[in-house]
C-alpha positions in Angstrom: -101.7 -22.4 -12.5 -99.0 -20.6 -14.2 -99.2 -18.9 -17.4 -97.5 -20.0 -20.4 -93.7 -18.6 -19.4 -92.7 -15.8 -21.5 -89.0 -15.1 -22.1 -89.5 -11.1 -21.4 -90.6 -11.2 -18.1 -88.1 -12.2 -15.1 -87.3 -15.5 -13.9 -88.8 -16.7 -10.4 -86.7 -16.0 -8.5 -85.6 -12.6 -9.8 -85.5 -8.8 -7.7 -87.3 -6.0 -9.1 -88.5 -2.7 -8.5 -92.3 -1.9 -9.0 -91.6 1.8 -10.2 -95.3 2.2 -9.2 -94.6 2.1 -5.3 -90.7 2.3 -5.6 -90.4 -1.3 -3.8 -88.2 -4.1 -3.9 -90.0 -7.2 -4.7 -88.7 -11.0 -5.5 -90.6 -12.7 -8.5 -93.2 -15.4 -6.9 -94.8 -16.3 -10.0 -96.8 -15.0 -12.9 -100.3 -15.4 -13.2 -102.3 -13.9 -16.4 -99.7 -11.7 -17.6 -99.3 -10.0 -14.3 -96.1 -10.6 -12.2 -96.7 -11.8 -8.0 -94.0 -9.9 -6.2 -92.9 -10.4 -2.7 -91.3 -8.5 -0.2 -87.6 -9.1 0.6 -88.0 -10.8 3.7 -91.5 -12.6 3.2 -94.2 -10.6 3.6 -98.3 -10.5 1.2 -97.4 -10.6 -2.3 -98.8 -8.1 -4.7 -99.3 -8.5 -8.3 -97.7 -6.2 -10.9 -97.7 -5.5 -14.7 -95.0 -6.1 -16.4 -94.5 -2.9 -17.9 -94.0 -1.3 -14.5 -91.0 -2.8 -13.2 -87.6 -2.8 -13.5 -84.4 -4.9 -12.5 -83.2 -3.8 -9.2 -79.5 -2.4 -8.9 -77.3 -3.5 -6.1 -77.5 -0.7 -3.8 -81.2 -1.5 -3.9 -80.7 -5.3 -3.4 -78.7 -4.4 -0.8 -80.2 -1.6 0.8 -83.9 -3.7 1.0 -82.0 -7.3 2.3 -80.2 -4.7 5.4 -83.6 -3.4 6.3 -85.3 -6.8 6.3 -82.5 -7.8 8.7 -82.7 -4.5 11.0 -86.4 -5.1 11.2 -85.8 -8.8 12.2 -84.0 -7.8 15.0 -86.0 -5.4 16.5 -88.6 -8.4 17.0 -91.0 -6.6 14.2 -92.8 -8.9 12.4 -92.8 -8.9 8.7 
């Protein structure tokens, strides 16, 4: 059901930041022109346009994968 890919948009695959919520999100898929983000860690996707994201930096990479693992281990579910 995808789209026809377009080589502006982030691979599958990719992290981003939806500057609309500040979160760190992994590219599922796209799906008419909007982007399906997950949370690092798993977690209900949420679609986003496009024009509001932008490629994460390290720290955030980072930062998101250490909280994902600190919430693990305190038995929450995400």
């Amino acid at each position: 059901m995808n789209d026809q890919p377009d080589a502006t948009l982030p691979p599958v695959g990719a992290y981003v930041v939806d500057t609309r919520t500040d979160t760190v999100g992994q590219v599922r898929d796209t799906l008419h022109g909007l982007l399906q983000l997950r949370p690092v860690g798993g977690g209900r996707e949420w679609d986003c346009p496009p024009e509001a994201i932008r490629p994460t930096t390290p720290v955030e990479r980072l930062h998101a994968g250490v909280a994902t693992a600190n919430a693990t281990s305190r038995g929450e579910r995400l």
